[in-house]
PDBQT receptor file of N, H, CA, C and O in Angstrom, charges set to zero:
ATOM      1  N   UNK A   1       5.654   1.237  19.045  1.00  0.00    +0.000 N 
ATOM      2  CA  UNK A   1       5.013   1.874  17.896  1.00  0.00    +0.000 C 
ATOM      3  C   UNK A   1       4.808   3.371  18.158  1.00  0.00    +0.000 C 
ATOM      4  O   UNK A   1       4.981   3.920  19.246  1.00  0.00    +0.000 OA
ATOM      5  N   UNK A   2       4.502   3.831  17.265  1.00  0.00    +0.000 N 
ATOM      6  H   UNK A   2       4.362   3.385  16.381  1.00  0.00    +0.000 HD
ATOM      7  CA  UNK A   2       4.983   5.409  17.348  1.00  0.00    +0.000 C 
ATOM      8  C   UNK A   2       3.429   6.025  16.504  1.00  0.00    +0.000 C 
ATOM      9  O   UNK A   2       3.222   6.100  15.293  1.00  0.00    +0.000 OA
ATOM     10  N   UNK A   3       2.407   6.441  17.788  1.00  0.00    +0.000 N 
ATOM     11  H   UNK A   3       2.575   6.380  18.772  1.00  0.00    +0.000 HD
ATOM     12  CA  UNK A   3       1.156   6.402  17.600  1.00  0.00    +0.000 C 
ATOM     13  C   UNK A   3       1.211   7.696  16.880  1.00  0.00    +0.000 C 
ATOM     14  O   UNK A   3       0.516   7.548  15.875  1.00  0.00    +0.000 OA
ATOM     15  N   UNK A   4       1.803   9.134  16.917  1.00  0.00    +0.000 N 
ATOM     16  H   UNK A   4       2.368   9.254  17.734  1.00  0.00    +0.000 HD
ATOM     17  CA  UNK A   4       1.952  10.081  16.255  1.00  0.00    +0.000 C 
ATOM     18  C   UNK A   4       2.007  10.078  14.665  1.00  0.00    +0.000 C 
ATOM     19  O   UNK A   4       1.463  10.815  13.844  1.00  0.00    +0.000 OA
ATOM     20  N   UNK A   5       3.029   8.768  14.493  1.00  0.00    +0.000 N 
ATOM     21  H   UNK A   5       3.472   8.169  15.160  1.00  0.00    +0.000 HD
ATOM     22  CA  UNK A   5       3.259   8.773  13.136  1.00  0.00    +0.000 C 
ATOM     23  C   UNK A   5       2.055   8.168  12.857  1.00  0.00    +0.000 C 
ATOM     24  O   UNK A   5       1.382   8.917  12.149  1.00  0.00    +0.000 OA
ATOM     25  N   UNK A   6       1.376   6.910  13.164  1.00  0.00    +0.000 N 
ATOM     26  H   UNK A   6       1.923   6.302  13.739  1.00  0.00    +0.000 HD
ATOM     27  CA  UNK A   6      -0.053   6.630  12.778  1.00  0.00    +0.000 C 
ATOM     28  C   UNK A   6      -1.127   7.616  12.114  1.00  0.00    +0.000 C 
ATOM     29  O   UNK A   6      -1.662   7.826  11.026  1.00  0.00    +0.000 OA
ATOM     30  N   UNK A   7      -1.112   8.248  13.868  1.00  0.00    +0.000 N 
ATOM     31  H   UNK A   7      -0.677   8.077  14.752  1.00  0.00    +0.000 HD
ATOM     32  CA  UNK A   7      -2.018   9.243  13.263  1.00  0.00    +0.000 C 
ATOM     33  C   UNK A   7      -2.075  10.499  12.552  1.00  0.00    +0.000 C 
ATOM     34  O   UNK A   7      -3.043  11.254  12.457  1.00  0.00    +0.000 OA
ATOM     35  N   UNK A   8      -0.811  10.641  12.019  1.00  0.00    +0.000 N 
ATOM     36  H   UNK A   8      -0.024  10.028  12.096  1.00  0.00    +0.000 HD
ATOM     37  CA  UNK A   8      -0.588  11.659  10.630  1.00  0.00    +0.000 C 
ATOM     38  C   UNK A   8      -0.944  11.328   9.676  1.00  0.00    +0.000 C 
ATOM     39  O   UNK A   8      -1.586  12.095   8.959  1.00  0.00    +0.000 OA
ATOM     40  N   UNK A   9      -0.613   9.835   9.242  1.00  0.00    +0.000 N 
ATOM     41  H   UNK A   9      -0.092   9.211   9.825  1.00  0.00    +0.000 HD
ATOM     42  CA  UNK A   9      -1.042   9.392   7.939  1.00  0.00    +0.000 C 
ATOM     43  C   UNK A   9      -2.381   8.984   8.191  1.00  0.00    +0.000 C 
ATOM     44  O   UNK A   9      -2.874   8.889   7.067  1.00  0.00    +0.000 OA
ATOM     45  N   UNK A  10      -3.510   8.602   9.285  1.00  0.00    +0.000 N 
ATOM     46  H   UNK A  10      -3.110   8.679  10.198  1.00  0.00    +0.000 HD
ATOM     47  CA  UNK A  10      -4.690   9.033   9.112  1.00  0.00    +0.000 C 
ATOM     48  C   UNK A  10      -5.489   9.999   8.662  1.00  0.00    +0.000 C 
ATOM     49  O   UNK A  10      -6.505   9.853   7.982  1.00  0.00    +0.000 OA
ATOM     50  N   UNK A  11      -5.002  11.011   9.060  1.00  0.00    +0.000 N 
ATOM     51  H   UNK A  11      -4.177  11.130   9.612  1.00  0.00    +0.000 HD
ATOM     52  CA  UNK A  11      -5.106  12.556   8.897  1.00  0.00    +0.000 C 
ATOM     53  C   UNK A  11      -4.844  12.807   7.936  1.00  0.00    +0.000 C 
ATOM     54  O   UNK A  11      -5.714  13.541   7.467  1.00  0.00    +0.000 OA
ATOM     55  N   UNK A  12      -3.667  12.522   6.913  1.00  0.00    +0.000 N 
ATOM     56  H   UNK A  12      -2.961  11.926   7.294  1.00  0.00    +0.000 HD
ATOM     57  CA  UNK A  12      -3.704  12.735   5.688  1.00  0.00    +0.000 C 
ATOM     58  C   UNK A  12      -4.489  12.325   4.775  1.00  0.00    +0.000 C 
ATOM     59  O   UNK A  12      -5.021  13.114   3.995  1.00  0.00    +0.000 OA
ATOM     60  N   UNK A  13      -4.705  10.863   4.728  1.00  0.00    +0.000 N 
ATOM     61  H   UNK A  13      -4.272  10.222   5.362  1.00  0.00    +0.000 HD
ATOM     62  CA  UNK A  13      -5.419   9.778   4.177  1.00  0.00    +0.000 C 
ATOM     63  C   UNK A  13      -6.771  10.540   3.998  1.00  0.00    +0.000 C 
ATOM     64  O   UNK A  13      -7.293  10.846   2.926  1.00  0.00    +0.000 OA
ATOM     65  N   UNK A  14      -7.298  10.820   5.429  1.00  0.00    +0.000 N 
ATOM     66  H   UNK A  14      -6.873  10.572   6.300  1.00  0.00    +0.000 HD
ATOM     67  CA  UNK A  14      -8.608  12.050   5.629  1.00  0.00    +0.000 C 
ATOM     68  C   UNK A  14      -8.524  13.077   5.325  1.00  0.00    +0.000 C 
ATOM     69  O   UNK A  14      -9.634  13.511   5.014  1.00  0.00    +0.000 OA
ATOM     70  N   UNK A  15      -7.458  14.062   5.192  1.00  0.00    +0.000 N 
ATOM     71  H   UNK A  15      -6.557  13.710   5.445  1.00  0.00    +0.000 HD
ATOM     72  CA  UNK A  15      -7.816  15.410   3.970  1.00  0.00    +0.000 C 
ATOM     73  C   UNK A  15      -8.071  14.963   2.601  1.00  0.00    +0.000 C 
ATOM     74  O   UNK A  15      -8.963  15.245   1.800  1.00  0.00    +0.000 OA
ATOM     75  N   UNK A  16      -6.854  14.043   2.533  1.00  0.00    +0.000 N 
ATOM     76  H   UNK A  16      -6.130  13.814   3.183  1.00  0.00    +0.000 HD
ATOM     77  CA  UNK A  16      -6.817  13.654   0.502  1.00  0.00    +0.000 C 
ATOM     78  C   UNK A  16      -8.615  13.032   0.358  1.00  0.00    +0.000 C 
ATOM     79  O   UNK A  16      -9.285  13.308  -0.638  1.00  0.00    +0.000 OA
ATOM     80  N   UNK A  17      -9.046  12.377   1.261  1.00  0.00    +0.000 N 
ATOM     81  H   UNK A  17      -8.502  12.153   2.070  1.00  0.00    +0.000 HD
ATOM     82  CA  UNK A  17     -10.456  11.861   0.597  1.00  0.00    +0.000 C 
ATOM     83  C   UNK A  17     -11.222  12.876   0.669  1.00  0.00    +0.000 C 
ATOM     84  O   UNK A  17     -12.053  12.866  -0.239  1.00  0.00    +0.000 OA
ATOM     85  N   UNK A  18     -11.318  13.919   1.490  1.00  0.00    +0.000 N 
ATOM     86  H   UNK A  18     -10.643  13.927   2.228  1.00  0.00    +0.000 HD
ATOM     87  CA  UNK A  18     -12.064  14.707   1.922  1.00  0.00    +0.000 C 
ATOM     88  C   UNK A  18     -11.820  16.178   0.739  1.00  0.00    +0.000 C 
ATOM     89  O   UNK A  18     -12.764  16.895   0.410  1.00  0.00    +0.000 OA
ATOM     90  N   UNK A  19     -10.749  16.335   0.370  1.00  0.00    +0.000 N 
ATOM     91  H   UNK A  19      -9.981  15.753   0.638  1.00  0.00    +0.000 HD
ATOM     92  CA  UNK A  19     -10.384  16.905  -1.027  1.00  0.00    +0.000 C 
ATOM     93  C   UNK A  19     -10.556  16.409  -2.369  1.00  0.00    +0.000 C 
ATOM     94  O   UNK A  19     -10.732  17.183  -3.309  1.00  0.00    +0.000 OA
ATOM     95  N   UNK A  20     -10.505  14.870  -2.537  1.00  0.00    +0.000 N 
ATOM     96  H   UNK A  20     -10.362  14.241  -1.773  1.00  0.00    +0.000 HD
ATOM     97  CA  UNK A  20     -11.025  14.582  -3.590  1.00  0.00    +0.000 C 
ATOM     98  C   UNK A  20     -12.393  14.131  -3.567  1.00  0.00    +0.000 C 
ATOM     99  O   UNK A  20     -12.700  13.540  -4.603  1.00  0.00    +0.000 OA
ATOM    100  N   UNK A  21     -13.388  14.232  -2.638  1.00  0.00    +0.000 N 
ATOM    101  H   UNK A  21     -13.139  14.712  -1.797  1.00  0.00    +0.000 HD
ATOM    102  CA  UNK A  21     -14.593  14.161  -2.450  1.00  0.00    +0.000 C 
ATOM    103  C   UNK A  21     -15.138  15.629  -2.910  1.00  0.00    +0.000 C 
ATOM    104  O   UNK A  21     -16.225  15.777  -3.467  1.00  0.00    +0.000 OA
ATOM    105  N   UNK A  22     -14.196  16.749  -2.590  1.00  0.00    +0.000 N 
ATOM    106  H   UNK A  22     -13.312  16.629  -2.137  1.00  0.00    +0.000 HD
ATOM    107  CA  UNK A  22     -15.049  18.719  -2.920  1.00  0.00    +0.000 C 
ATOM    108  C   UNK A  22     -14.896  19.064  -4.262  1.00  0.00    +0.000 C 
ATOM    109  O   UNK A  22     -15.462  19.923  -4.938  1.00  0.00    +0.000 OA
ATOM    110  N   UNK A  23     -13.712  17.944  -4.629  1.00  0.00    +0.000 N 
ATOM    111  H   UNK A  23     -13.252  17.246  -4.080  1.00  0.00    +0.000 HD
ATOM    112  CA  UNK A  23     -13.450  18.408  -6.318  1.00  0.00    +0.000 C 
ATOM    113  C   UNK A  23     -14.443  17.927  -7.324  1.00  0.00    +0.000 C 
ATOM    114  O   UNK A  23     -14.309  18.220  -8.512  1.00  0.00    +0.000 OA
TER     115      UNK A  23
């Protein structure tokens, strides 16, 4: 498994909520 790719789409997952939480 390819823990990098995991944790990008965490990270994304966590801006997008974290952006649609300021809007």
């Amino acid at each position: 498994m390819s823990f990098c790719y995991v944790r990008t789409i965490s990270i994304a997952l966590f801006l997008s909520i974290f952006l649609f939480l300021n809007n």
